[in-house]
VEXMARGU-606260 format. One line per 8 residues: number of its first residue (from 1); for each residue x negated, y negated, z of N, C-alpha, C, O, CB. Coordinates in steps of 0.1 Angstrom, whole numbers. Atoms other than C-alpha are relative to their C-alpha. Glycine has a CB too. Layout:
N
NUM	X,Y,Z,X,Y,Z,X,Y,Z,X,Y,Z,X,Y,Z | ...
end
This chain:
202
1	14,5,2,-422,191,-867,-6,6,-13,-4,18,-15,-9,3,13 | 3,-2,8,-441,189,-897,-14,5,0,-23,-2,2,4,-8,-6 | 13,0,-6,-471,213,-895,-8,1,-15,-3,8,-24,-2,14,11 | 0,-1,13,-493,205,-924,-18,-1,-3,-25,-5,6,10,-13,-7 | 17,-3,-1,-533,209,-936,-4,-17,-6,-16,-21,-8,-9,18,-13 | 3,16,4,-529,167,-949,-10,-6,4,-11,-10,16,9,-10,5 | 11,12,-8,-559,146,-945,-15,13,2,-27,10,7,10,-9,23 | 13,-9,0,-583,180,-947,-7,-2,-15,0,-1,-25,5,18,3
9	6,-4,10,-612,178,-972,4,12,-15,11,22,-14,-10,3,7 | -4,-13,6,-609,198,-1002,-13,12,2,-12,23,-3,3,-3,-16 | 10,-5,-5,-643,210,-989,2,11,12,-6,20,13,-6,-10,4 | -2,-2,-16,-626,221,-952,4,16,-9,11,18,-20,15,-12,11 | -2,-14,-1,-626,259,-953,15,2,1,23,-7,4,-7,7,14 | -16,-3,-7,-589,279,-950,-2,1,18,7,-2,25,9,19,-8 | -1,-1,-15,-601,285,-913,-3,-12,7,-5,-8,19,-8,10,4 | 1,15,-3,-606,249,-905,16,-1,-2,25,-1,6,-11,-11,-11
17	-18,5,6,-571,243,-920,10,6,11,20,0,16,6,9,-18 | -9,-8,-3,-556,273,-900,-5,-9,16,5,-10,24,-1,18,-3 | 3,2,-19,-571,260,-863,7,-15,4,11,-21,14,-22,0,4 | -6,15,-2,-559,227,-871,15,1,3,22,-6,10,-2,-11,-13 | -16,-6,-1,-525,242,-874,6,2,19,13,-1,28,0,18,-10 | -3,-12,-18,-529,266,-843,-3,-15,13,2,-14,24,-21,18,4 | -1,9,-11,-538,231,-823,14,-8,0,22,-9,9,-12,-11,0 | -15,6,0,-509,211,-837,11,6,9,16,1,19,5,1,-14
25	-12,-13,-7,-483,242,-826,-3,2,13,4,10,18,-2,17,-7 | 1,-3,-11,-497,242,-792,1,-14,6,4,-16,18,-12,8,3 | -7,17,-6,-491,201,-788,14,5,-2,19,11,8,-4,-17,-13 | -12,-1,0,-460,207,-799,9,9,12,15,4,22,1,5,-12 | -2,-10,-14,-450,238,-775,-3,-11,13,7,-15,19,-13,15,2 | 1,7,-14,-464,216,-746,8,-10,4,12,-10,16,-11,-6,2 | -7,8,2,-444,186,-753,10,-1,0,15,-12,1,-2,-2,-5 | -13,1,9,-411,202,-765,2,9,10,8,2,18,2,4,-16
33	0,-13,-5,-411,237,-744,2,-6,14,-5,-16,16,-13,9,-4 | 0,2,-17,-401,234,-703,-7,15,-1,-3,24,-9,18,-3,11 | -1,-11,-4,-420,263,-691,7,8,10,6,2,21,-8,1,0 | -12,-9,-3,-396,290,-677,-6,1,16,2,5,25,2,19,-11 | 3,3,-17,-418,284,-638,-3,-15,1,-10,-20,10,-16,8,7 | -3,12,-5,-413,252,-638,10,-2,11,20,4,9,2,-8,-9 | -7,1,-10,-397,240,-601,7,-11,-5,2,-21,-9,-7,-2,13 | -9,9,1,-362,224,-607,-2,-10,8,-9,-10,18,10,5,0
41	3,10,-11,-360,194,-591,16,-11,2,24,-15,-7,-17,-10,-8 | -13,4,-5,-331,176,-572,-4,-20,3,-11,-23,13,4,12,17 | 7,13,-3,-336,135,-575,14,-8,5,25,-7,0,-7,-9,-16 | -10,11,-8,-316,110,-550,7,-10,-7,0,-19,-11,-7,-8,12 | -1,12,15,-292,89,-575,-1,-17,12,2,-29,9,25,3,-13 | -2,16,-4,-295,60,-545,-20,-1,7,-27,-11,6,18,-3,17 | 18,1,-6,-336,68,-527,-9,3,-11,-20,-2,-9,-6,12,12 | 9,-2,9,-351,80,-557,-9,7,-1,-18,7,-10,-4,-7,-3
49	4,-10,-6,-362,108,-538,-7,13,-10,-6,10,-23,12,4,7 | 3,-10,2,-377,140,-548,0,11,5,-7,12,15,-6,-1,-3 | 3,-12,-11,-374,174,-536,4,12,-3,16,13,1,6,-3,13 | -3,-11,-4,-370,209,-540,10,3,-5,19,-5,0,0,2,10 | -12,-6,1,-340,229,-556,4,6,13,-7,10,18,0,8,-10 | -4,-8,-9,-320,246,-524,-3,11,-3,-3,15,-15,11,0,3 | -1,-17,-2,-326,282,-512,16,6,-6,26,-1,-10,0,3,21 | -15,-9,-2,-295,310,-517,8,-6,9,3,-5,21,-2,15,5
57	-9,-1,-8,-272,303,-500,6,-15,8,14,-17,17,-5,10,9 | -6,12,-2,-269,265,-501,8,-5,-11,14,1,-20,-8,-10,3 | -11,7,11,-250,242,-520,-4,-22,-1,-10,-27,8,20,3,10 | 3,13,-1,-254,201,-529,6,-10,-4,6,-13,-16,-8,-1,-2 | -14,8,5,-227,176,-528,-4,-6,-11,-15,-8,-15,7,-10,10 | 2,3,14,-218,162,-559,-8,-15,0,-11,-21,-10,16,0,-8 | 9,15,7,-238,126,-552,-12,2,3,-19,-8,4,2,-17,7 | 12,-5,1,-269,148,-547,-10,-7,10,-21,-8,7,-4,-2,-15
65	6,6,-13,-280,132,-512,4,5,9,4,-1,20,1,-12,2 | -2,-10,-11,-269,157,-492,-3,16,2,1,21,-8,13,-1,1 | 4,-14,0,-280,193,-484,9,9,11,6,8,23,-17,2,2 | -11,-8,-8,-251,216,-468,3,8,-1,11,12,-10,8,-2,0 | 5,-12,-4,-260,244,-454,11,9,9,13,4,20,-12,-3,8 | -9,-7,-1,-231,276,-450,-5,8,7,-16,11,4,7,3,-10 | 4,-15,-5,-233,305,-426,4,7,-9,13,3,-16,6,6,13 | -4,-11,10,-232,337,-448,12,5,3,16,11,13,-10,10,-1
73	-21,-8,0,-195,347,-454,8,-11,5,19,-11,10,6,16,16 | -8,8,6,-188,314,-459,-4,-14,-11,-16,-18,-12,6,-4,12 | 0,8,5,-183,286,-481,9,-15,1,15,-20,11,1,7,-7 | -6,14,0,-169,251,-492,14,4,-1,20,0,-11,-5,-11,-12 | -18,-6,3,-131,267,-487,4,-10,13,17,-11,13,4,21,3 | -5,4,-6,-126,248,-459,-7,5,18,-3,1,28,11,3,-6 | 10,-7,-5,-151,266,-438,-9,-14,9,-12,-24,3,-8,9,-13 | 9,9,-5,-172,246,-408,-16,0,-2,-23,10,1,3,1,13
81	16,2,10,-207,234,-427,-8,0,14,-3,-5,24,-3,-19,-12 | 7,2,-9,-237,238,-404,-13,-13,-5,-20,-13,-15,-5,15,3 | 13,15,5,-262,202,-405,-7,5,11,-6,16,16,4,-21,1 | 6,-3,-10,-283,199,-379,7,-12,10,2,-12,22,-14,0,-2 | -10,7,-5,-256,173,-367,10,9,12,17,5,21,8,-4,-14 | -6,-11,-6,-243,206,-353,-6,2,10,-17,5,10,2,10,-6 | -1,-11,-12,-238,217,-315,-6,13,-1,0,23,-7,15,3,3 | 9,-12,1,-265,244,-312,8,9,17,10,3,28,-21,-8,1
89	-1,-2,-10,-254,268,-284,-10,0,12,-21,4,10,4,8,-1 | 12,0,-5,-272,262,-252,-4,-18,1,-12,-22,10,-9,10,-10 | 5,13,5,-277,224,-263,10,-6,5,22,-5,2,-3,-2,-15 | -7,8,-10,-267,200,-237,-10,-18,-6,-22,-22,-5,-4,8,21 | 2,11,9,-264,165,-259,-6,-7,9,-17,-12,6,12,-7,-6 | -3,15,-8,-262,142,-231,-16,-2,6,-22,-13,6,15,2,14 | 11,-4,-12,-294,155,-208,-11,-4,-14,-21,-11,-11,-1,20,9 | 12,-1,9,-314,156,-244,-6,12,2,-18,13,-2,-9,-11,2
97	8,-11,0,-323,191,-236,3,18,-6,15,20,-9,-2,-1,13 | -7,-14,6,-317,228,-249,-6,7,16,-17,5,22,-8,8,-20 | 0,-8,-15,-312,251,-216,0,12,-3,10,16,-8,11,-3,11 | -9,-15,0,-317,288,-215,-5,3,14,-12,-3,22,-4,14,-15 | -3,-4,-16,-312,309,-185,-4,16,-8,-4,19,-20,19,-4,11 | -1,-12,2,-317,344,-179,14,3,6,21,-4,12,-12,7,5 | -16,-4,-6,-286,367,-171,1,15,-4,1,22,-15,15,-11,-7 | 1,-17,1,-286,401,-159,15,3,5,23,-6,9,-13,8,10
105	-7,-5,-10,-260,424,-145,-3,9,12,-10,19,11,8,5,-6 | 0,-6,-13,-259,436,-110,7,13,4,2,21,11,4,-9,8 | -13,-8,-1,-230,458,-108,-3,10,-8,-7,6,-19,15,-7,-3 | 0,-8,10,-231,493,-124,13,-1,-9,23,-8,-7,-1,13,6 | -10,-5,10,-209,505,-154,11,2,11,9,9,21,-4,14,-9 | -14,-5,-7,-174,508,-137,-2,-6,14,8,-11,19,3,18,0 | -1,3,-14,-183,500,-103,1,-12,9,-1,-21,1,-9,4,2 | -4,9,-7,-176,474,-78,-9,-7,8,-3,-15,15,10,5,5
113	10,6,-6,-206,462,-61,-13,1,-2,-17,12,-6,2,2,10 | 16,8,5,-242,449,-65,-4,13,11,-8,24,6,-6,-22,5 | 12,-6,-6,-258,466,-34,9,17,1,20,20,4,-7,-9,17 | 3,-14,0,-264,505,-36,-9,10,8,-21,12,6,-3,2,-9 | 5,-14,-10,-271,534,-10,-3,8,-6,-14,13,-2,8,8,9 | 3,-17,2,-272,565,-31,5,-5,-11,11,-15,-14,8,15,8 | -2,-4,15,-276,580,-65,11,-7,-8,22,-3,-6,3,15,-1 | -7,6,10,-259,560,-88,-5,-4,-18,-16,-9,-21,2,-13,8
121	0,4,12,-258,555,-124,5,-17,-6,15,-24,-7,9,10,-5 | -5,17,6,-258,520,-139,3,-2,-13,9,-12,-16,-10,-11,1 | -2,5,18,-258,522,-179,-7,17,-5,-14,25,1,-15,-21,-8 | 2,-15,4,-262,552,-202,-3,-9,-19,3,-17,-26,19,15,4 | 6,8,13,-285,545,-236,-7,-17,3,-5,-25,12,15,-3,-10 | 10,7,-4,-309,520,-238,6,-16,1,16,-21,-4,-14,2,-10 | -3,13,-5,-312,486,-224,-16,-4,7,-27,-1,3,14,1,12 | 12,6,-3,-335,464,-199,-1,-1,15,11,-1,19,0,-13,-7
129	2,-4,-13,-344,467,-162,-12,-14,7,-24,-14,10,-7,17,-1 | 10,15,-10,-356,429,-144,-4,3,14,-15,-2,17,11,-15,2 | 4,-3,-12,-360,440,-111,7,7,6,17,13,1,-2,-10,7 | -9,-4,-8,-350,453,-80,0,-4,15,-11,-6,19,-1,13,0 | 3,7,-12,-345,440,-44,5,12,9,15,19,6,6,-16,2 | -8,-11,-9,-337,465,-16,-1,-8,18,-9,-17,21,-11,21,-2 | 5,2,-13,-335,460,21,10,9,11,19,16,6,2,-16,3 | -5,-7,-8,-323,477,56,5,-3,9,-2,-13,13,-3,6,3
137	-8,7,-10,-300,469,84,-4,6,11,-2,0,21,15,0,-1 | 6,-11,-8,-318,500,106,-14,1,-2,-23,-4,-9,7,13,-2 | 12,-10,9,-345,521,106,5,6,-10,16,12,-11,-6,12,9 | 0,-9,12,-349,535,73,-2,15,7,-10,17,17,-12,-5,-12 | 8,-12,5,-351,573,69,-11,5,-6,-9,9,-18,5,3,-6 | 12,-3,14,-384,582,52,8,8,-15,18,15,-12,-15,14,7 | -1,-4,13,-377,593,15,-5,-11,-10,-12,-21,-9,13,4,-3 | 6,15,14,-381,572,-18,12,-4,-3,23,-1,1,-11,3,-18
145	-11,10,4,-365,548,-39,-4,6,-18,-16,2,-22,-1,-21,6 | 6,3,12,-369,556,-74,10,-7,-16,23,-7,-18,-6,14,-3 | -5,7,15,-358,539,-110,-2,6,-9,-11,3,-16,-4,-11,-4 | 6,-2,10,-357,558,-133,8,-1,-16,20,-6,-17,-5,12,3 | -2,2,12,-354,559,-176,7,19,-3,1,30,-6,-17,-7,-8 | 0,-13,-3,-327,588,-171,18,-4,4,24,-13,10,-13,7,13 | -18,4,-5,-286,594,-169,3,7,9,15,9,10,11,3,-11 | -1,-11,-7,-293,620,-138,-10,-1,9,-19,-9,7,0,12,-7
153	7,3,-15,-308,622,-107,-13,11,-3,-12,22,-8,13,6,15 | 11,-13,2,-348,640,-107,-3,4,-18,-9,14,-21,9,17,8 | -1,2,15,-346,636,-146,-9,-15,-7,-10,-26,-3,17,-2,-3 | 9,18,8,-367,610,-172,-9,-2,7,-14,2,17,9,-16,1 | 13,12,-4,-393,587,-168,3,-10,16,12,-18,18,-2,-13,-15 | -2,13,-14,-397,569,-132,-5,-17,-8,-14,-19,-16,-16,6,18 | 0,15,-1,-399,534,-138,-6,-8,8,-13,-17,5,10,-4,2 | 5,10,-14,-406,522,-105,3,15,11,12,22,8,13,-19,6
161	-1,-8,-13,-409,547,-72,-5,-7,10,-15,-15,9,-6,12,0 | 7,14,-14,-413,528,-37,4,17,12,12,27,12,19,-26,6 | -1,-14,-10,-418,556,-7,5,-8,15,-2,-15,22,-18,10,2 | -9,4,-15,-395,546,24,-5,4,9,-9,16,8,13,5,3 | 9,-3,-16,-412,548,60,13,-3,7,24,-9,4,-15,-12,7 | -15,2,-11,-388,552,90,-5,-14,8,-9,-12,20,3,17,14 | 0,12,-6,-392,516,99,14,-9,-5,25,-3,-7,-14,-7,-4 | -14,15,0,-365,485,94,-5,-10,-9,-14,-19,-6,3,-10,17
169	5,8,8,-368,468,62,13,-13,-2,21,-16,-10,-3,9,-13 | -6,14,-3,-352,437,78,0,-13,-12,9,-21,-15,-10,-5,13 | 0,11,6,-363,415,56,-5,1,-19,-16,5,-22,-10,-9,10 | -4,-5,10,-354,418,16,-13,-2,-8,-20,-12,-7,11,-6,-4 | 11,4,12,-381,423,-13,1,4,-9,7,15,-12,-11,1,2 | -2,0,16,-383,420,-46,-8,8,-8,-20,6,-5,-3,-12,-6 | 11,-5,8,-401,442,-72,4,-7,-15,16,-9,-17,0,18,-1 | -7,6,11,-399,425,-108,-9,12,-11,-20,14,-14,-3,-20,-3
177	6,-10,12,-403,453,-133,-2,-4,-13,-13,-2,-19,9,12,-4 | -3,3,14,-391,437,-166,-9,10,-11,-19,8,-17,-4,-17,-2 | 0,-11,11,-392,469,-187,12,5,-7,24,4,-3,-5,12,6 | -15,-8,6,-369,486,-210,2,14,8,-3,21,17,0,5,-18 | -5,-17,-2,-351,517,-211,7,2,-7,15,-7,-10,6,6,12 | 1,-4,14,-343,541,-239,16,11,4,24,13,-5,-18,8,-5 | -9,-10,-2,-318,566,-224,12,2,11,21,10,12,-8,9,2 | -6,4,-10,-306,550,-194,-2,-4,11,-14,-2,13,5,6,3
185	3,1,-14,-306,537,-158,1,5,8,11,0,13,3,-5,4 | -7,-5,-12,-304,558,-129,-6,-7,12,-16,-14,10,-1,16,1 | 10,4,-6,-314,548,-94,0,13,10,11,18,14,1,-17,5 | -1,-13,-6,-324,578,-74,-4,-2,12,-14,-9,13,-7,10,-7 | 4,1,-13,-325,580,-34,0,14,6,9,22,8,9,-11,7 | 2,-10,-12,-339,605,-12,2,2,11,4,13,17,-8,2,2 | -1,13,-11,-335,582,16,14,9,6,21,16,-1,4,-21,-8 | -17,2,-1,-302,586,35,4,-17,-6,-3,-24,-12,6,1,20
193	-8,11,5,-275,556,30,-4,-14,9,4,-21,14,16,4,1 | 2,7,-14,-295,534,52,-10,-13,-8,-16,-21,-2,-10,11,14 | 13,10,7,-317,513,24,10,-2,-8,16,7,-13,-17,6,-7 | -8,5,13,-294,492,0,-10,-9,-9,-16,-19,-5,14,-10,5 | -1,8,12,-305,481,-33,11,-5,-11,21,0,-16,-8,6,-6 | -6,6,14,-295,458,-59,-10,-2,-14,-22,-5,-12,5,-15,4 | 5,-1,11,-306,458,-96,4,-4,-8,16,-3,-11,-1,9,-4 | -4,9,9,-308,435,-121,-5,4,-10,-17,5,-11,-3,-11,2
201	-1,-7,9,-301,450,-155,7,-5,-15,18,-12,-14,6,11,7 | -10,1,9,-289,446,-190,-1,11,-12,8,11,-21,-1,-14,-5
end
C-alpha cells in the first residue's frame, strides 16, 4: 500500500499531512491484519454451519462435520471414540432411562456375615456409614450399641449410640445415619451377644 500526502493543499500543514497518513495505516492494519484474539472458526463444507474451534483434547474429521471426542490417554490409533452415540454406564437404552442405585456393604473386612453380636471391626481408614438395623430374638441385656469413627473398641468419635433395655427387640429397626468416617468403622457392644446388628457401609 501506497501511503502518500496526494490530493493535500499546498496550504495543508505537515501535521494535517501526517494524521492523514496515521488514518490511512490504521485502514490498512484493519483490513489486512487478523487480530491475534480472533476466535478460529470451523465451517460445515455441506450445512454451512458455524461454530467454535474444539477444546484440548479433541480432534475433527477431515470433512469437518464431525466432532470426536477421545478419553485422555487416547487417540485416533485405533482407540474407542466417545459421541454421545455411546453406552453411558447405568444407561438402560431400551426403558429410555439412566438408573442409579445405591450399594453398600454389609459384611465386615474379612468376615463372613452381615448380622453382628459383639465388637467387631468393619473397615480401617475412611469411608461412609448408611445406616444400621439391629434386632433381638430374647430379652436384650441392658448395655448400648454404639458406632463409632474408630479402629478399637471405647476409642474415636461415636457416631450413633442407642442404649439397650432388658426387653425383646422383636421387631427390627432402622437408624439411617448417612455420615462419613475418617479413621474407621467400629461397632461397639456392651450388650451381651443377644442384640444382632447389621451395617450398611462403604
Amino acid at each position: 500500500m501506497r501511503l502518500t500526502c496526494l490530493g493535500m493543499s499546498k496550504q495543508s500543514s505537515k501535521e494535517n499531512c501526517m494524521r492523514k497518513l496515521g488514518i490511512e495505516f490504521a485502514l490498512f492494519m484493519l483490513l489486512c491484519v487478523s487480530p491475534a484474539w480472533a476466535q478460529e472458526e470451523v465451517r460445515s463444507s455441506t450445512k454451512g454451519l458455524t461454530g467454535p474451534m474444539p477444546i484440548t483434547g479433541t480432534s475433527i474429521d477431515s470433512d469437518h462435520n464431525a466432532l470426536d471426542v477421545y478419553p485422555r490417554g487416547s487417540g485416533p490409533n485405533g482407540e474407542s471414540e466417545v459421541t454421545l452415540r455411546t453406552t453411558q454406564a447405568g444407561e438402560d437404552v431400551a426403558a429410555d432411562v439412566q438408573k442409579t442405585e445405591e450399594r453398600y456393604l454389609t459384611i465386615p473386612i474379612g468376615g463372613t456375615t452381615a448380622m453382628i453380636a459383639a465388637d467387631q471391626l468393619y473397615k480401617s481408614g475412611p469411608g461412609y456409614v448408611k445406616g444400621i438395623t439391629c434386632y433381638s430374638d430374647a430379652t436384650a441385656t441392658a448395655g448400648t450399641i454404639a458406632v463409632l469413627d474408630a479402629t478399637a473398641a471405647g476409642t474415636g468419635n461415636k457416631l450413633w449410640e442407642f442404649d439397650v433395655l432388658a426387653v425383646a427387640y422383636n421387631t427390627p429397626f432402622t437408624v439411617d445415619l448417612q455420615t462419613p468416617f475418617s479413621v474407621g468403622l467400629y461397632l461397639d457392644f456392651t450388650t451381651t451377644a443377644d442384640v444382632k446388628c447389621m451395617v450398611r457401609y462403604r
